[in-house]
C-alpha positions in Angstrom: 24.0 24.4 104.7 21.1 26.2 105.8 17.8 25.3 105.3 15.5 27.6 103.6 12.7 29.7 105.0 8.9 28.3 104.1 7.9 31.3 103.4 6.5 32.6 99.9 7.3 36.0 99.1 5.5 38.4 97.0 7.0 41.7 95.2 4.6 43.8 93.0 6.4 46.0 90.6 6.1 48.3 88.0 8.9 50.3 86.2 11.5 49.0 89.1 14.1 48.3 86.4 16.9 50.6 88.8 15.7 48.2 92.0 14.4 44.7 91.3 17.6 43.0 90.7 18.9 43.6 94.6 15.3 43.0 96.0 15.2 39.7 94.2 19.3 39.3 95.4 18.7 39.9 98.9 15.7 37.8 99.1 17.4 35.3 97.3 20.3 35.5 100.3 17.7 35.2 102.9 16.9 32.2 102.0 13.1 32.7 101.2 12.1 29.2 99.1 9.8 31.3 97.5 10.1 34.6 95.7 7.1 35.8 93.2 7.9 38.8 91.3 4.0 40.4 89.6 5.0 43.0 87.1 2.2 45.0 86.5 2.9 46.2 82.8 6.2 47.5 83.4 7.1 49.8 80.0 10.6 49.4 81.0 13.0 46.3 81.7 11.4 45.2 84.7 10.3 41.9 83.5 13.2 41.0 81.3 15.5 42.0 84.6 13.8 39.8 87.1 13.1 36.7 84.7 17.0 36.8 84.4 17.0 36.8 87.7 15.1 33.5 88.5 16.7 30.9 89.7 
């Protein structure tokens, strides 16, 4: 098993609905320990996509 990267990652979006799903995937295969997604008052399903997305 690999051990995770201490790193915390930080990914500002806003109407990313079409993206956020493989930047939160590929981060997520990287092995960051951290990932924080700040939504800035998406009108779309930005936020709905990446809370579905947390792990």
């Amino acid at each position: 098993m690999e051990n995770k990267v201490n790193i915390c990652v930080v990914v500002p979006a806003y109407n990313e609905e079409n993206t956020i799903s493989d930047v939160i995937t590929n981060l997520k295969n990287n092995n960051y320990k951290n990932i924080i997604v700040i939504d800035d008052g998406s009108t779309d399903s930005t936020y709905k996509i990446a809370k579905e997305n947390k792990t």
